[in-house]
C-alpha positions in Angstrom: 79.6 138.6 154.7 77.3 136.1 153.8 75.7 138.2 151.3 72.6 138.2 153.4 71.3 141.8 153.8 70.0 141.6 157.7 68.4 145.1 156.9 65.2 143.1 155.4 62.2 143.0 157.0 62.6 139.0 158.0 59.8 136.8 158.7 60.1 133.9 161.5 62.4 131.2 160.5 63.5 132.9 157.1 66.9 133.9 158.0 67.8 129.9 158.1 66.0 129.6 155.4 68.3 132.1 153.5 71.1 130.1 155.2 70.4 126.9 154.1 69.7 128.3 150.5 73.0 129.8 150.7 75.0 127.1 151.9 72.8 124.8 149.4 73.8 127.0 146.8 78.0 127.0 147.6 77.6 123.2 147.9 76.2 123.0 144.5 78.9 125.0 143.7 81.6 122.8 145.0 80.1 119.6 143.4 79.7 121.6 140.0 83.6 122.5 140.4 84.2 118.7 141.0 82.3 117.9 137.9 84.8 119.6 136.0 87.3 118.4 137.2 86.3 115.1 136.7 85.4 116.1 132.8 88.9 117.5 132.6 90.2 114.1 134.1 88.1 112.1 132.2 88.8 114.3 128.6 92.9 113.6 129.6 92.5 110.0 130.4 90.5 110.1 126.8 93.2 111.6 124.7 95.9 109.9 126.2 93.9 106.6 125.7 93.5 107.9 121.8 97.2 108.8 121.8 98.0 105.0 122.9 95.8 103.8 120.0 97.3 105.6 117.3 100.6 104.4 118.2 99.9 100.7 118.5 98.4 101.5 115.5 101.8 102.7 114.3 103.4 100.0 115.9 101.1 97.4 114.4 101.5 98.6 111.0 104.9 98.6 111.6 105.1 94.9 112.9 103.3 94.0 109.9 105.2 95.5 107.5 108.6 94.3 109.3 107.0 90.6 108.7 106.0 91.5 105.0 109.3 91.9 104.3 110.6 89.1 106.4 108.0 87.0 104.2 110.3 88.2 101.3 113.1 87.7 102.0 112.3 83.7 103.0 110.7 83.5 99.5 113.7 85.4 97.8 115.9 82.7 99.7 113.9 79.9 98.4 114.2 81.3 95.0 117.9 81.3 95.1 117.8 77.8 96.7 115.7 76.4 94.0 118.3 77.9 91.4 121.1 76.4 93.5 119.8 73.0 93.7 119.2 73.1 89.6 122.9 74.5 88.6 123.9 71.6 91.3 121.8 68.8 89.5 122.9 70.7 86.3 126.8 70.4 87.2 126.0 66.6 88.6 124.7 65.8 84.8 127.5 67.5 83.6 130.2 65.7 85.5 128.4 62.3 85.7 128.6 62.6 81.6 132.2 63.8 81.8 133.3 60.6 84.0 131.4 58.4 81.5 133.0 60.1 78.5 136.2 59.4 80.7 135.6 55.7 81.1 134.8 55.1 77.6 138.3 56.5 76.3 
């Protein structure tokens, strides 16, 4: 069952021999096996670890475009506050004038 043929002609000694080649050779076997494995392991934890990058990628992109617009709208509100403040000092002219035109009747 060993796949040794006992039929041979052996010399002194070579029957270990062909035992310790054989079991040599399954143990190589068994570490080659675990090599793969490992690989496998290793290729999974790779492409998970690529999957996680792409979608903080995503993420970041995301985060910056959220703040992009954000940006925006702060300068869109400091537009309309600048036009506020104006129509204000506008309508302060305005009614300052009216009062004085008030006063002088």
């Amino acid at each position: 069952s060993s796949g040794i043929n006992a039929e041979w002609p052996l010399r002194p000694g070579m029957k270990e021999e062909l035992l310790k080649a054989e079991f040599e050779k399954k143990e190589l076997e068994r570490r080659f096996r675990l090599t793969e494995d490992e690989l496998d392991n290793q290729s999974t934890v790779r492409n998970d670890l690529k999957k996680k990058s792409i979608n903080l990628t995503v993420e970041d992109e995301r985060i910056k475009d959220d703040m992009k617009s954000q940006v925006q709208s702060i300068n869109e509100m400091e537009e309309l506050i600048q036009l506020i403040d104006k129509r204000y000092e506008e309508l302060e002219l305005d009614y300052n004038e009216t009062m004085e035109d008030l006063n002088a009747l």
